[in-house]
C-alpha positions as CSV (number, residue, x, y, z in Angstrom):
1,X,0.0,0.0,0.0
2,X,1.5,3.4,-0.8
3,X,0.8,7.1,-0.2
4,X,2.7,10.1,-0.4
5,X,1.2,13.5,0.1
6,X,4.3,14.9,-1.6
7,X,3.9,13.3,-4.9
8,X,0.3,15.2,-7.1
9,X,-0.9,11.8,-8.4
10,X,-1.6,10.4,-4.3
11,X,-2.6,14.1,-3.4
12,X,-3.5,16.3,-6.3
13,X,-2.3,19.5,-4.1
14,X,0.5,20.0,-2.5
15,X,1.2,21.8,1.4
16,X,-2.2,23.2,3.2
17,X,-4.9,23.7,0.2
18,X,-6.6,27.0,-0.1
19,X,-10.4,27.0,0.7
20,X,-13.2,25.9,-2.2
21,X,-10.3,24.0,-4.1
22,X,-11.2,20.5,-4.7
23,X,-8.8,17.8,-3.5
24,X,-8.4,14.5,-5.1
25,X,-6.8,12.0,-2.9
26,X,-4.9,8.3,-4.0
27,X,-3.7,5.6,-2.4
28,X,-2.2,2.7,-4.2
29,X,-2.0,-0.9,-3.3
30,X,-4.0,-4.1,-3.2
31,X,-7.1,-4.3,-0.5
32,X,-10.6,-4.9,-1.0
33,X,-11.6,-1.5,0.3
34,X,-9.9,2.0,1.9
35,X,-12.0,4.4,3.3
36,X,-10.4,8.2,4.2
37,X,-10.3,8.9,7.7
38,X,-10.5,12.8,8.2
39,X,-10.9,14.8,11.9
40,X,-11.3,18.2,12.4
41,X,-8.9,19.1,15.1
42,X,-10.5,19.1,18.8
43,X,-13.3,16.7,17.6
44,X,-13.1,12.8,17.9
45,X,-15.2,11.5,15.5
46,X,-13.7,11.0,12.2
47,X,-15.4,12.0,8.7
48,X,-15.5,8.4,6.8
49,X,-15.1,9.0,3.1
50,X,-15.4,5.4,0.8
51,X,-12.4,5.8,-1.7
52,X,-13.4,4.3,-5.2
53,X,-12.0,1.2,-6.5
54,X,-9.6,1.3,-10.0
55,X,-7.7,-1.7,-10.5
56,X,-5.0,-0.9,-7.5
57,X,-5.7,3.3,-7.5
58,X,-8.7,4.0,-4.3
59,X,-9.9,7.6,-4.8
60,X,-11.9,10.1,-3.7
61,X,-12.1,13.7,-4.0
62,X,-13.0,16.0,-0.8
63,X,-13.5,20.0,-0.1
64,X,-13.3,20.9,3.7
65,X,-14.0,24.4,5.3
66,X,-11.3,26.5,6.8
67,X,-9.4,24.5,9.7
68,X,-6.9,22.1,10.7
69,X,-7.5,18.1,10.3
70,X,-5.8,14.8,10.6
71,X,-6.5,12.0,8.4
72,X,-5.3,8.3,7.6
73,X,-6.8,5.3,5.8
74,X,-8.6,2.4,7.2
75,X,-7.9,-0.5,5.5
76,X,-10.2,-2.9,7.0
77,X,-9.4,-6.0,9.7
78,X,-7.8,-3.7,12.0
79,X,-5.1,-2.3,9.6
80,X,-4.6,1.3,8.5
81,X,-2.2,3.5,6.7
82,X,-1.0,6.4,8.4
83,X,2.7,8.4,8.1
84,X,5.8,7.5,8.8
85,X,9.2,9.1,9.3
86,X,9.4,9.9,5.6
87,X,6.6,11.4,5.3
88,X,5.3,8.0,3.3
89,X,2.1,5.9,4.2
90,X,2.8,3.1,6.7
91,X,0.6,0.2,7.6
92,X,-0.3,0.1,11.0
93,X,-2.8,-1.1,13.8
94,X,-2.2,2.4,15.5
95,X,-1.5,5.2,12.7
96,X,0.3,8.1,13.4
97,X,-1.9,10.8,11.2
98,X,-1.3,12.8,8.4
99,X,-1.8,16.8,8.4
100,X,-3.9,18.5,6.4
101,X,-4.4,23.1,6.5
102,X,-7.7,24.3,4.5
103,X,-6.8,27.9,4.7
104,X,-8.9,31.0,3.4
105,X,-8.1,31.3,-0.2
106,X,-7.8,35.1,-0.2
107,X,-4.2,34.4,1.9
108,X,-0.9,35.3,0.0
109,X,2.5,36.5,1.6
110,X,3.9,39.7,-0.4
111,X,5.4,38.3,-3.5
112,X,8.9,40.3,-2.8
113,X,10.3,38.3,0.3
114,X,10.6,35.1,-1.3
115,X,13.8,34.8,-2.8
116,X,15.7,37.8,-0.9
117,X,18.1,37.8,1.9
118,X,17.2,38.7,5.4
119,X,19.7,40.7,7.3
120,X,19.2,40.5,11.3
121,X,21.0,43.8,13.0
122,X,21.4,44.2,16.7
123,X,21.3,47.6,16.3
124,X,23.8,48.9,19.3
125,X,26.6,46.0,17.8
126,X,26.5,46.8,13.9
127,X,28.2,50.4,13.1
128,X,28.6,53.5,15.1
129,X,29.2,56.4,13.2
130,X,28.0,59.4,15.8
131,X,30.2,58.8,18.7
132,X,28.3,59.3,21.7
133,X,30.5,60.8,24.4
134,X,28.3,59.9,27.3
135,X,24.7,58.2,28.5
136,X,23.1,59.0,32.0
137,X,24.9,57.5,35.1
138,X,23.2,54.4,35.4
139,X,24.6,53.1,31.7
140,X,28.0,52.1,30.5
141,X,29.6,53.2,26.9
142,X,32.2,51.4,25.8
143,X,34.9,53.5,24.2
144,X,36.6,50.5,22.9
145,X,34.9,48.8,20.1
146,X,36.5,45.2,20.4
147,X,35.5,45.1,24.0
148,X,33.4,42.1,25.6
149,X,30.0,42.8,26.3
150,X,29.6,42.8,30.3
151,X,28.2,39.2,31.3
152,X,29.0,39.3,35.0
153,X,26.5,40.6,37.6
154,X,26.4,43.8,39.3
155,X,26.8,43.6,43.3
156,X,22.9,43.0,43.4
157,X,23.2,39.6,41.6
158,X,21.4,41.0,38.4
159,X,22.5,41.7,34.9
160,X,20.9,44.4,34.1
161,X,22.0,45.0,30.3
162,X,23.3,48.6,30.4
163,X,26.7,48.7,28.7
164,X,26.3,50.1,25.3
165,X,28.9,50.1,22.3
166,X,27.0,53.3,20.6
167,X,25.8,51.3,17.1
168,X,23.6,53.5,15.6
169,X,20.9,54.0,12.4
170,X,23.5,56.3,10.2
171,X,26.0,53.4,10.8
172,X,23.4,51.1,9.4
173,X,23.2,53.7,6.3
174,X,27.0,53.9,5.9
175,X,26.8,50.1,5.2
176,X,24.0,49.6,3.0
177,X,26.4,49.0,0.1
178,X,28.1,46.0,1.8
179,X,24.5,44.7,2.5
180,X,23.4,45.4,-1.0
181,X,26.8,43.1,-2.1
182,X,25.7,40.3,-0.2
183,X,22.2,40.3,-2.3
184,X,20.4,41.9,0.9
185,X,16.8,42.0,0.7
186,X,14.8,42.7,4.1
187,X,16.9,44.1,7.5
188,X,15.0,42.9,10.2
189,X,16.1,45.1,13.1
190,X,16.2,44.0,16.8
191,X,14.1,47.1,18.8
192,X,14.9,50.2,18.1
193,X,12.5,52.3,20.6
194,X,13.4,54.1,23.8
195,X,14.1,51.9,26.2
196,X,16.9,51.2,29.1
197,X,18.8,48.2,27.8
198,X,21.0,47.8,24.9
199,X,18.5,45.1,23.1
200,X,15.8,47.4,24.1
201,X,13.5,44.5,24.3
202,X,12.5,46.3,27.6
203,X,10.5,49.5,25.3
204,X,10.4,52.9,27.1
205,X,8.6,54.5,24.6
206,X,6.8,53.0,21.8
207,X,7.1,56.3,19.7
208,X,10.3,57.2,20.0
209,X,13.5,56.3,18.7
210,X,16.1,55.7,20.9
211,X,18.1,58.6,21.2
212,X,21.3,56.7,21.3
213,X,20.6,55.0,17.6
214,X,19.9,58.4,16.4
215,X,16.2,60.4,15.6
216,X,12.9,59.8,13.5
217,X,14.7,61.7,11.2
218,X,17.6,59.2,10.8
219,X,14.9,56.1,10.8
220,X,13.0,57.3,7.9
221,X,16.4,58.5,6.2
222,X,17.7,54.5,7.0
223,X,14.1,53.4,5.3
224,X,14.8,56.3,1.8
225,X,19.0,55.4,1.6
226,X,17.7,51.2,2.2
227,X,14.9,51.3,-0.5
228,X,17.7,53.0,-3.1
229,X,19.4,49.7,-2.5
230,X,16.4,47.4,-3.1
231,X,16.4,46.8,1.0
232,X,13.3,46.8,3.1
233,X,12.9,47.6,7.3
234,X,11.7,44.9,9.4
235,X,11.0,46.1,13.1
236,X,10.9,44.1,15.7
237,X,7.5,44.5,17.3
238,X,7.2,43.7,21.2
239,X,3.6,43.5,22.3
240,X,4.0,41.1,25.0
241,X,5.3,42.8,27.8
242,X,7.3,46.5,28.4
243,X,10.4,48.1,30.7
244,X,9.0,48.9,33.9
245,X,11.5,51.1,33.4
246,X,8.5,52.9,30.9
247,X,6.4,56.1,29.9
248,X,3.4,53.2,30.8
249,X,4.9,51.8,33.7
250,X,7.1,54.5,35.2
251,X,8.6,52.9,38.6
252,X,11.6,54.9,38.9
253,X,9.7,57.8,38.1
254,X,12.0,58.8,35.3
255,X,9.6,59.6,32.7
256,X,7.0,62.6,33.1
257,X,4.3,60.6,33.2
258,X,1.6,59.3,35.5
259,X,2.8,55.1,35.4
260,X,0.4,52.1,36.4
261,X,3.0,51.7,38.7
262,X,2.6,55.1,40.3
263,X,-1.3,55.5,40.4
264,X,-4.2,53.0,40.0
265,X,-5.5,56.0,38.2
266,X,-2.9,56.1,35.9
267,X,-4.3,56.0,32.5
268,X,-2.1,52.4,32.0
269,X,-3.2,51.1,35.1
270,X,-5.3,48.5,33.5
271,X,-2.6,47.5,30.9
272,X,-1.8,45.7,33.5
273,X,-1.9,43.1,36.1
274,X,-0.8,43.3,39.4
275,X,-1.4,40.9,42.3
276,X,-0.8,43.0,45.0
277,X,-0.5,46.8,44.1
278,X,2.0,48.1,43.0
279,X,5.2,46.0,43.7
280,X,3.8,42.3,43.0
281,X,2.6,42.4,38.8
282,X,2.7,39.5,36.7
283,X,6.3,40.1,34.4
284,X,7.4,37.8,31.2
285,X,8.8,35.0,32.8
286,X,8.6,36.2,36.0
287,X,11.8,38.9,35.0
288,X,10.4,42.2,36.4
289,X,12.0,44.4,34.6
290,X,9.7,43.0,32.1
291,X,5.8,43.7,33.3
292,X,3.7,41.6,31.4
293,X,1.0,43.6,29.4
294,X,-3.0,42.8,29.0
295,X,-3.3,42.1,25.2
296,X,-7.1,41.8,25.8
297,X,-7.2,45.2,26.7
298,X,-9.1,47.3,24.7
299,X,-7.2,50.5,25.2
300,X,-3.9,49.2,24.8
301,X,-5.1,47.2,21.7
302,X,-5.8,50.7,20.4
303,X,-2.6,52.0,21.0
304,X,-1.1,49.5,19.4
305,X,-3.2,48.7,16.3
306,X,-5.7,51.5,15.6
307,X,-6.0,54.7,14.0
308,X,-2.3,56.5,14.9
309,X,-1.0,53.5,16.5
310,X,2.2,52.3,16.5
311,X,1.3,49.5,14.0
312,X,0.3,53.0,11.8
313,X,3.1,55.0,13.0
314,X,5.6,53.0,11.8
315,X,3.9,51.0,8.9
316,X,3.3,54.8,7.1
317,X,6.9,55.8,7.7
318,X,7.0,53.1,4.9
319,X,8.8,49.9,6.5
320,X,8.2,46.4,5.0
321,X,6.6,45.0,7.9
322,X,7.2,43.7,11.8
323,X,8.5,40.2,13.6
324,X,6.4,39.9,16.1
325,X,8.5,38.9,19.5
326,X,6.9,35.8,21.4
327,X,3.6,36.0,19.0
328,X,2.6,32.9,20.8
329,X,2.1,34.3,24.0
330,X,-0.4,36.9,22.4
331,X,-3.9,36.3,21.9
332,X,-5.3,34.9,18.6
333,X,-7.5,37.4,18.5
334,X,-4.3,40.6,18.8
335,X,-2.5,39.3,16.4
336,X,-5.3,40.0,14.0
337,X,-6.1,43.1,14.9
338,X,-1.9,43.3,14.4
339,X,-2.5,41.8,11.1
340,X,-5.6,44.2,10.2
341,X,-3.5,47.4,11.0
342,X,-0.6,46.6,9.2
343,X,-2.3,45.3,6.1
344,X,-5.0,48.5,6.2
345,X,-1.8,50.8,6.3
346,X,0.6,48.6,3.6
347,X,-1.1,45.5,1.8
348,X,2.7,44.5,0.9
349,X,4.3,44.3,4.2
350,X,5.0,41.3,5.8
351,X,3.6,40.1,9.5
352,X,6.6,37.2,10.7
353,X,6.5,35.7,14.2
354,X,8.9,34.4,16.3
355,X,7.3,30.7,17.0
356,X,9.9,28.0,17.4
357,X,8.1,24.6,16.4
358,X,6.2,24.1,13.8
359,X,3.7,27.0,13.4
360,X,1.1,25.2,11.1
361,X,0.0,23.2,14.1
362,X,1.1,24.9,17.7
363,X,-0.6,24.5,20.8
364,X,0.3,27.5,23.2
365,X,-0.9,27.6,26.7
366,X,-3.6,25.2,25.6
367,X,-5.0,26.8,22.6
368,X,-4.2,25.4,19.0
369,X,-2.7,28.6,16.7
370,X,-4.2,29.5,13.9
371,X,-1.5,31.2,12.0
372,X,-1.5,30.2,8.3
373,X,-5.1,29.7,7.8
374,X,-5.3,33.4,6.3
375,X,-6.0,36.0,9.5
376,X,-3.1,36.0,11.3
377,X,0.9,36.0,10.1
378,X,2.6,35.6,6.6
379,X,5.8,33.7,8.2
380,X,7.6,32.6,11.0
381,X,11.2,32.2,11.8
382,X,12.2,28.6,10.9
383,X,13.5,27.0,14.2
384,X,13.3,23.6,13.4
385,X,14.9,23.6,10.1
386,X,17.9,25.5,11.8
387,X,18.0,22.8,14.0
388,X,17.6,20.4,11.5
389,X,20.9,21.9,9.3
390,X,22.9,22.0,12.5
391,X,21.9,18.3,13.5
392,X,22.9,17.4,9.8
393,X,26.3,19.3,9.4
394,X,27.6,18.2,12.7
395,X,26.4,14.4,12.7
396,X,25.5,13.7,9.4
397,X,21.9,13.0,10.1
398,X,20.2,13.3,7.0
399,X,17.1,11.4,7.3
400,X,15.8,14.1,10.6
401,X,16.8,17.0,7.5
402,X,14.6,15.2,4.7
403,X,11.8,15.0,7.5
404,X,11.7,18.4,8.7
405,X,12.2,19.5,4.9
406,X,9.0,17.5,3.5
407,X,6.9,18.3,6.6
408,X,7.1,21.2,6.0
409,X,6.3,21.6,2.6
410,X,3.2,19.0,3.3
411,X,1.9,21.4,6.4
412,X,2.8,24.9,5.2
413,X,0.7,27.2,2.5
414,X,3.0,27.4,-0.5
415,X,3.6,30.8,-0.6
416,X,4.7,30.7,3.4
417,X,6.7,28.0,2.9
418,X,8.7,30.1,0.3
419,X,8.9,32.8,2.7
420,X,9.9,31.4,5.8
421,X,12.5,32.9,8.3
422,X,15.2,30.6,7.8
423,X,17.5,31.4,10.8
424,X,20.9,29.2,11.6
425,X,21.6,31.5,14.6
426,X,20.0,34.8,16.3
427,X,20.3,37.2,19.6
428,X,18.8,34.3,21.6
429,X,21.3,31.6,20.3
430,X,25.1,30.6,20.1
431,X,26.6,32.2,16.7
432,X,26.6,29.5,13.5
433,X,29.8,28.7,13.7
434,X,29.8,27.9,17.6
435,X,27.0,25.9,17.1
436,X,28.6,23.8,14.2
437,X,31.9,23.7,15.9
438,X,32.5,25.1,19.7
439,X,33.2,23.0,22.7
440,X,30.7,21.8,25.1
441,X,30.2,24.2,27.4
442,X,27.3,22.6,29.3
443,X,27.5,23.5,32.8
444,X,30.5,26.3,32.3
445,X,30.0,29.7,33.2
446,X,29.7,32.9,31.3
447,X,33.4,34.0,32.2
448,X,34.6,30.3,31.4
449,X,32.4,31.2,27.9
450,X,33.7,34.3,27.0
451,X,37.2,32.9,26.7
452,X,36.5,29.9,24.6
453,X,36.7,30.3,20.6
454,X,37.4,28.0,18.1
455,X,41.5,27.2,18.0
456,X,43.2,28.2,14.8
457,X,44.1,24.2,14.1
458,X,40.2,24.4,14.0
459,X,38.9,27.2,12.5
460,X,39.9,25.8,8.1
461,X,37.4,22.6,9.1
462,X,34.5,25.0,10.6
463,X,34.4,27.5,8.0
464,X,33.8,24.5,6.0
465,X,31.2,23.3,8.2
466,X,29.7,27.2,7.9
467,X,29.9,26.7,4.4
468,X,28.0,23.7,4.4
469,X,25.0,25.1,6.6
470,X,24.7,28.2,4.9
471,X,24.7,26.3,1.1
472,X,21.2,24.5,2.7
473,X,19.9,27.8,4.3
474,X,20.0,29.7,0.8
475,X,18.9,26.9,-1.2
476,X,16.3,25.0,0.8
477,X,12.3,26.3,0.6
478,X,12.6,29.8,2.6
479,X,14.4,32.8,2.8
480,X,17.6,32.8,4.7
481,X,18.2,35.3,7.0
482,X,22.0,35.9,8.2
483,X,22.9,37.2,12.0
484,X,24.8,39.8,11.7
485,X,28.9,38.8,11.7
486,X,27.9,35.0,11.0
487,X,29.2,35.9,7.3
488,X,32.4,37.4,9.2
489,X,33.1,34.5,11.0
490,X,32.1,35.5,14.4
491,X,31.6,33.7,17.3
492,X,30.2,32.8,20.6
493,X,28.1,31.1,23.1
494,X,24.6,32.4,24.9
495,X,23.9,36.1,25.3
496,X,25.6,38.3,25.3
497,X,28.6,36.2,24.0
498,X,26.3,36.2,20.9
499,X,26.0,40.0,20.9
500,X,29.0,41.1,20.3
501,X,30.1,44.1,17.9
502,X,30.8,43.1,14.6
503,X,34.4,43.4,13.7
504,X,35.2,45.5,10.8
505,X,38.6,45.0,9.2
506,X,39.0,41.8,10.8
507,X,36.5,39.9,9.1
508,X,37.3,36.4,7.8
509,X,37.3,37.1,3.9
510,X,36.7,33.8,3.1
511,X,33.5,33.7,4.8
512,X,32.4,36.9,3.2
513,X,33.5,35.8,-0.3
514,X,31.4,32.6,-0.1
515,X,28.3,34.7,1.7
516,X,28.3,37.1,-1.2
517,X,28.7,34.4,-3.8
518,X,25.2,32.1,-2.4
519,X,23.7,35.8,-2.6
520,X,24.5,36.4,-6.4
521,X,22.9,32.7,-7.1
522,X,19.5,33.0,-5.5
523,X,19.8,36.4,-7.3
524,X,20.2,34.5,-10.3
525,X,17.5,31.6,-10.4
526,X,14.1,32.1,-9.2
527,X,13.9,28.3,-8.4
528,X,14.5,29.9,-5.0
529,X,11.3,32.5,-4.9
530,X,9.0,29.7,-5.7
531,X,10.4,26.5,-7.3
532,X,9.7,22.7,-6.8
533,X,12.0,20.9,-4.0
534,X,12.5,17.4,-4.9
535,X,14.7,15.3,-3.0
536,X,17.0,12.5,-4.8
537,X,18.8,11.0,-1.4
538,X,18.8,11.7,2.1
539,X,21.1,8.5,3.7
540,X,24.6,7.5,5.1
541,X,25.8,11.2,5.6
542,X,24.0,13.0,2.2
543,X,21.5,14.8,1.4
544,X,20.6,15.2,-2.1
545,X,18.3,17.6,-3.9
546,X,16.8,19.4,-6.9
547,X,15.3,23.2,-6.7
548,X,13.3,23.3,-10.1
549,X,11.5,26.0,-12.2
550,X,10.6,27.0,-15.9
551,X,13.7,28.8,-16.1
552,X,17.0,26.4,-14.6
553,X,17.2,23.2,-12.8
554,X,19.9,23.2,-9.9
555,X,20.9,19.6,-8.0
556,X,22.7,20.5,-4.9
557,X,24.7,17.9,-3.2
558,X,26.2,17.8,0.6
559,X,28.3,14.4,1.5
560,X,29.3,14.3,4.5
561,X,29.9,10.3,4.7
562,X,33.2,8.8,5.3
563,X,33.2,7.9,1.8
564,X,33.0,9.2,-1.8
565,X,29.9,9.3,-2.9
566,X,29.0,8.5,-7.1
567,X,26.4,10.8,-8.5
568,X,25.3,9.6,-12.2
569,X,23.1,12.2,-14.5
570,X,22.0,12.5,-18.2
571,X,23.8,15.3,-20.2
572,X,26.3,18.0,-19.2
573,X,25.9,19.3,-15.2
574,X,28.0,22.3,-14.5
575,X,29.0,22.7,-10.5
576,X,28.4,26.7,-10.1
577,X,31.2,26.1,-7.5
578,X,34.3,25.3,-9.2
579,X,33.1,26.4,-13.0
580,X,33.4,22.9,-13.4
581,X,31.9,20.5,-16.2
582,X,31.0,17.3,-15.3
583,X,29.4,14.8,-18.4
584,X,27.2,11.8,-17.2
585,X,28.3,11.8,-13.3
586,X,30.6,13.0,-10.7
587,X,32.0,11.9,-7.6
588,X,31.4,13.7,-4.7
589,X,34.3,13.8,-1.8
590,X,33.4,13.4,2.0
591,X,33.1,16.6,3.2
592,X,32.1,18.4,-0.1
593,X,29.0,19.6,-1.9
594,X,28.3,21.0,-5.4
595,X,25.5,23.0,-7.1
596,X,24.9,21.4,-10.1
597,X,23.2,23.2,-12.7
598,X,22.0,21.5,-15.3
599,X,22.3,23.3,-19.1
């Protein structure tokens, strides 16, 4: 018995189907009968659909409203086919289900993400070009660019994130050429507002700058100068919580405003909740710097998302969109109004969360998401396949890769799966090439991290390995984003090892060489805005694939076996890499990979 929702002929469309299209569904195999097994998620009883009989073929053709379902095939006696770990049917007494997204056929993502380059910027770490001579008392600024980020803890036990380096907006604008060389698309920029720290995750003030990155002015000069260069603004939208260090919050009384923390007639009182007034407030993850915000209510929703909100502040200025922070700790029902505001100001910019599983199918704090059925977001960053790359590159563990690859295409929208986030390593994780290559440093401290880098015996084999992670990043389904420095070479462990400034003049030329070269090629073939992924082998150490449009076919091949590995093709392939022709075949090294485009 086979099925594979992968291949048109056993499921006549591929990835979540868009509402009112008719589905035709195929299994092959010999049994008297098969009947189609579909639930709607949260109910237990199960659609039964008879599949009709043709020779070996059972078919059946279905249209389901918008939702989320699981569905298998009964075979009779006790048997039935449900999905295995490639993404196949399987006979078993106790299926594990297939997936299946009906989402409202009006959804599309903006047509010009898919195929760019995402750029992330921590915006105090890029470029300083203004050189601030001093911030108030209770910050630090660096004079020394190449200095480590403080890590320790001040004599109350806390880190409290205050030591700046002065990276600013103009020092964004001074390297928009550099950005525009490596094929730079989208920057998505960490928070920009006022706020106390230097990630600013803690906001201040919602509508302002912060005056240590520069003025409105500057901002909507970055957004002119980055649009000359065929790059769009992503800000990084943080709903979830604020600083109590805040204009809304105000506990150390340092704005010139009334605070919910200084009145319970404060006119942000009821954004939000305390416990026991005023020092005991619920705070994101209990950090209490971080009061946790009411996203239910209706006055903050309104400052966020209505008529001269931020949404529309920004969104006018005329950014390409937000990355909304912890989106799955905000209610299903503020993300659309998010969705509403930003779409009623810009129909072309993009809505991205940060969601770190599988998006098409979340469950947060007990409520299944409904992201991709056409209300909510247009991507998400892509956590598991960066997880997947990084599993693959350092162990050779292709068949987890070809999994995570095909379940994804099966569970996503197409245009979302060609538009996904696809992160290696970001402000909240260790740098790519500490990741591929770094010691263990489970159990170590910060100050034992800080002084732990790759060893120079070392460093040739893991720019390979960077190589090899960043060649599946730009070619698999997605848009690849790059942390700023990963294309220099930089390195590091947790925050805010991972934060550090990036280090012009010093940059490993290799890395940038190769960076700039994967940028020219998805420049160059649109297979990677939209094209068919078709894998040829995923075993023993290799994955093998094909990225295929109307205009080029492209087979790109990572061995990372013990062994050579013989690849056999019809006609001339030319390995983009080397300039190379190879006629009929080629064999592949350990430890090397090829795009091979065929002529």
């Amino acid at each position: 018995m086979y099925y594979n929702p992968l291949d048109v002929f056993y499921k006549s469309h591929t990835g979540a189907v868009p509402f009112n299209k008719r589905l035709t569904i195929r299994v092959k195999g010999n049994f008297d009968s098969v009947v189609l097994l579909v639930q709607k998620d949260g109910e237990t009883i199960d659609n039964r659909i008879d599949m009709l009989k043709d020779g070996d073929v059972f078919m059946c053709d279905i249209m389901l409203p918008i939702g989320l379902y699981f569905y298998c095939f009964d075979l009779g006696s006790g048997y039935f086919l449900g999905q295995n770990n490639n993404m196949q049917g399987e006979i078993t007494s106790t299926p594990t289900r297939f997936q299946l997204s009906i989402f409202d056929s009006e959804f599309s993502v903006p047509s010009w993400l898919g195929g760019g380059i995402i750029y992330q910027i921590f915006p105090d770490r890029f470029n300083r070009v203004n050189k601030n001579s001093s911030v108030s008392s209770d910050k630090i600024l660096h004079d020394n660019w190449d200095d480590m980020p403080i890590y320790e803890p001040n004599e109350k036990g806390q880190v409290v994130n205050n030591d700046f380096f002065g990276g600013d907006l103009q020092g964004i604008i001074e390297k928009l050429p550099y950005l525009e060389e490596l094929g730079v698309s989208v920057i998505y920029l960490n928070p920009i507002f006022k706020a106390f720290s230097n990630h600013r995750y803690d906001t201040g003030d919602y509508m302002q700058i912060d005056e240590l990155l520069g003025t409105a002015e500057d901002f909507k000069l970055l957004i002119k100068k980055a649009n000359e260069h065929g790059i769009k603004i992503i800000l990084d939208g943080v709903f979830n919580h604020t600083g109590d260090d805040s204009v809304y919050f105000n506990k150390y009384g340092k704005y010139d405003s009334i605070g919910a923390y200084n009145s319970k007639e404060s006119k942000y009182y009821d954004w939000y909740n305390f416990k026991s007034y005023p020092n005991d407030y619920e705070a994101w993850w209990g950090i209490k710097v971080l009061p946790a915000v009411n996203e239910s209510n209706a006055d903050y929703v309104d400052f966020i998302t209505g008529k001269n909100g931020v949404i529309e502040h920004y969104t006018k200025m005329g950014i390409g969109g937000w990355r909304l922070d912890v989106v799955d700790e905000l209610p299903s029902s503020f993300v659309r109004n998010i969705r509403s505001a930003v779409k009623r100001n810009n129909k072309d910019a993009v809505l991205i969360g940060e969601v770190w599983e599988d998006a098409s199918n979340k469950i947060a704090y007990g409520v299944r998401r409904e992201y991709f059925l056409g209300k909510e977001l247009d991507s998400v960053m892509n956590y598991p396949l960066k997880n997947a790359i990084i599993n693959f590159v350092r162990n050779g563990d292709a068949k987890v890769l070809s999994f995570t690859v095909k379940e994804q295409i099966d569970h996503y929208p197409e245009s979302v799966l060609n538009s996904l986030m696809n992160i290696l390593s970001t402000h909240d994780t260790c740098r790519l090439i500490t990741s591929l290559c770094g010691s263990d440093m489970s159990g170590k401290s910060k100050a034992e991290m800080s002084k732990t880098f790759i060893s120079e015996n070392d460093l040739a084999a893991a720019i390979n390995k960077v190589k090899i992670a960043s060649l599946l990043q730009f070619t698999l389904c997605g848009v690849p984003c790059i942390y700023y420095g990963d294309e220099a070479g930089m390195q590091g462990y947790i925050d805010p090892l991972n934060r550090r400034t990036y280090p012009w003049g010093k940059e490993n030329k290799e890395l940038i060489s190769w960076y700039k070269f994967l940028g020219n090629i998805r420049k160059e073939y649109s297979c990677f805005a939209g094209g068919k992924f078709k894998e040829v082998y995923a075993d023993n150490g290799a994955f093998i694939f094909e990225r295929i449009d109307e205009n080029a076919e492209l087979l790109i091949a990572v061995n990372l076996s013990k062994e050579p590995l013989s690849l056999s093709f019809d006609g001339v392939l030319t390995d983009l890499i080397s300039n190379k022709e190879f006629d009929g075949g080629v064999d592949l090294k350990e430890n090397d990979y090829m795009i091979l485009l065929k002529k």
